[in-house]
C-alpha distance (Angstrom), angle and dihedral (degrees) to the residues before:
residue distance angle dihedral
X1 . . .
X2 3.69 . .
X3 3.64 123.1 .
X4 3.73 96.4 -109.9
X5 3.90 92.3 56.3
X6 3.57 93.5 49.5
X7 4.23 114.9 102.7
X8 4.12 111.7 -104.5
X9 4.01 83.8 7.4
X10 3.95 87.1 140.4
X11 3.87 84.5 57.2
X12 3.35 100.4 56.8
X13 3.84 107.8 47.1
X14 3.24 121.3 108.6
X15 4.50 129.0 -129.2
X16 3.30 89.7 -115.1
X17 4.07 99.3 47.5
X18 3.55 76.5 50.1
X19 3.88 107.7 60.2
X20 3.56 120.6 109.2
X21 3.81 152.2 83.6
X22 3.86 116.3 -25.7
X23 3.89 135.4 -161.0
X24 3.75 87.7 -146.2
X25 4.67 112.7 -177.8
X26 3.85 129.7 155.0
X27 3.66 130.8 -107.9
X28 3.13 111.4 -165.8
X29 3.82 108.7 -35.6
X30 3.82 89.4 -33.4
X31 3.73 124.7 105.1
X32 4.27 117.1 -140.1
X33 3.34 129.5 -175.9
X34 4.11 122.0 -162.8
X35 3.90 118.0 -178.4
X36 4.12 119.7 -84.0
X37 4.03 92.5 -127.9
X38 4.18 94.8 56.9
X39 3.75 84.1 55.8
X40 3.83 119.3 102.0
X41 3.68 104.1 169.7
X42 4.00 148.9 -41.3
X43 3.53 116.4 -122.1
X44 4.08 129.2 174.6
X45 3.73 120.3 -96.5
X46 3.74 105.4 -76.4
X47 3.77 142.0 177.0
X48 3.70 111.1 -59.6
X49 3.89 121.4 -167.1
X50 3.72 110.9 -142.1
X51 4.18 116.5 -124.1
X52 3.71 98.6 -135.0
X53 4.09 105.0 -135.8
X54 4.11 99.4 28.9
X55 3.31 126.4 112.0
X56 3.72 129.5 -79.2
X57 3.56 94.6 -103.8
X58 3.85 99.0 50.6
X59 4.24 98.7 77.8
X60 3.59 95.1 -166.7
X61 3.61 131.8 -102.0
X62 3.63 147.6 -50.8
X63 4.03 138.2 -149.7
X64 3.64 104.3 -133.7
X65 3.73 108.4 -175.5
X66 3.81 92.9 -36.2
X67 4.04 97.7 -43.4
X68 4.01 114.7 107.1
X69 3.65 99.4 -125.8
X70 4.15 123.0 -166.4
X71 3.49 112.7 -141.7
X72 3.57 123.7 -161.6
X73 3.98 134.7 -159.1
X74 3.66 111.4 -131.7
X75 3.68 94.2 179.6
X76 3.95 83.4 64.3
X77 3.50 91.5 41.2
X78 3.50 97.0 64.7
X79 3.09 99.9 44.2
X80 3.62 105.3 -95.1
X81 3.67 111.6 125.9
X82 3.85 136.0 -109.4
X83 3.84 122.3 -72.1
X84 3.83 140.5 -170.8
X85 3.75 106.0 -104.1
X86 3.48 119.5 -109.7
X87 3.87 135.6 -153.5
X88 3.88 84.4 -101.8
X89 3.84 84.0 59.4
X90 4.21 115.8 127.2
X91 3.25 142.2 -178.1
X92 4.01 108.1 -150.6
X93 4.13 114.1 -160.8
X94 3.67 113.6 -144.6
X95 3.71 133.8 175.9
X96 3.62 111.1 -135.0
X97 3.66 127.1 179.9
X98 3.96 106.5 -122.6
X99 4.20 124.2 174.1
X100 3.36 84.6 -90.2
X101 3.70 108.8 57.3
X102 3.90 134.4 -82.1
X103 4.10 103.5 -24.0
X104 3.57 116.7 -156.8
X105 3.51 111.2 -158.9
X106 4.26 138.7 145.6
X107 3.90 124.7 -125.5
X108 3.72 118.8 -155.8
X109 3.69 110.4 -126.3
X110 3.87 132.4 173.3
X111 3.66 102.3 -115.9
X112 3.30 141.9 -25.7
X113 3.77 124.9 -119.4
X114 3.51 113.2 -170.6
X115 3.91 147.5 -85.8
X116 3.29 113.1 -64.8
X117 4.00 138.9 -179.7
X118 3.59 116.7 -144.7
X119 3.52 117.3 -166.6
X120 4.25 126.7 -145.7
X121 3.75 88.5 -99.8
X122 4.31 100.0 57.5
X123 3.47 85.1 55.5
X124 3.74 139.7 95.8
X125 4.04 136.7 170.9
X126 3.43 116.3 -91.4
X127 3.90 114.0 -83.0
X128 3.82 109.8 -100.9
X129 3.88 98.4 -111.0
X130 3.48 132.5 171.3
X131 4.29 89.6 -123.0
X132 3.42 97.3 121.9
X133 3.94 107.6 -152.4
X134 3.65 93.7 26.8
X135 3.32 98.9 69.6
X136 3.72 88.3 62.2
X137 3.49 95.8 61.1
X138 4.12 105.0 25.6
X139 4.40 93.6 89.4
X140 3.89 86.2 180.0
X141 3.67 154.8 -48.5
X142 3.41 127.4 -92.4
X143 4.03 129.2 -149.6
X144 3.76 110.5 -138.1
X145 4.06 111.3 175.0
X146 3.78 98.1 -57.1
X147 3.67 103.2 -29.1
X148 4.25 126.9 83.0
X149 3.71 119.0 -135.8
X150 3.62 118.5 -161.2
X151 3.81 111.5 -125.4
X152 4.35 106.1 -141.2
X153 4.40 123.9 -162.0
X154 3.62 80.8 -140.1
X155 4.08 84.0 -160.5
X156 3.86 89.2 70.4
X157 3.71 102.1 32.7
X158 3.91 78.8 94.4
X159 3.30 112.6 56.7
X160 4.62 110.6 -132.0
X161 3.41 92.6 -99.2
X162 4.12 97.6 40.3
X163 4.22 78.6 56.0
X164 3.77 87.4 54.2
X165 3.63 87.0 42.9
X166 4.75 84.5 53.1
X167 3.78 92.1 39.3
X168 3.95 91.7 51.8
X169 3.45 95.1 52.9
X170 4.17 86.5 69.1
X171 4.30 83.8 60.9
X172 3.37 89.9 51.9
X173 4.29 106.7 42.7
């Protein structure tokens, strides 16, 4: 069993297990982070064909180069509320590993900041809040100059059965 499918695995790594190279980009006003080697590609706010019968935060899917690609909207998914896109608009392509196998799927994002590398000592564990789900997939926040950046396991933002939820979506389009 890897780490990242393990229960309360976000708890129990450590800073230094979790130093590296970060996709970091903005929700809202809030700063994330998601690690360099789950990312695929970025691509530009395209066309997305809506799934009828998913859930609000699955937008649909895309045809990227010939491969049906789901695309979910994590500013939806965590609770943020829907927004007009914006020029600054992405779609990020991760890999994730999902109970069926690798998933390849995009989530819709604000902007994108940069790549970053975080080192063991600009990082903390994730604050002991009462949010539920989110602490299973928050592994830690990182201090960069003056602002925080939340650090996501971008395998567990979605819970097993919200990946089902993605990976059915490519049965259906």
């Amino acid at each position: 069993m890897t780490q990242s499918a393990m229960p309360g695995a976000a708890a129990s790594m450590s800073a230094g297990s979790l130093a590296g190279k970060y996709m970091t980009f903005r929700l809202d006003s809030e700063d994330y982070g998601l690690a360099i080697l789950k990312v695929r590609e970025l691509i530009g706010l395209m066309d997305i064909t809506r799934v009828p019968g998913t859930r609000n935060y699955i937008r649909g899917v895309i045809n990227l180069r010939g491969k049906v690609i789901p695309i979910v909207d994590l500013r939806l998914k965590f609770g943020m509320g829907q927004i007009e896109p914006t020029n600054q608009t992405v779609i990020i392509v991760v890999q994730i590993a999902s109970p069926t196998g690798p998933l390849t799927m995009g989530v819709v994002v604000d902007e994108v900041l940069e790549v970053r590398n975080i080192e063991a000592g600009q990082i903390e564990p994730a604050p002991e809040l009462n949010a539920g789900e989110m602490a299973d997939y928050v592994l830690g926040v990182g201090k960069i100059e003056k602002r925080v950046l939340f650090l996501l396991d971008i395998d567990r933002v979605l819970s097993p059965q919200e990946q089902l939820a993605v990976a059915n979506t490519l049965d259906v389009a």
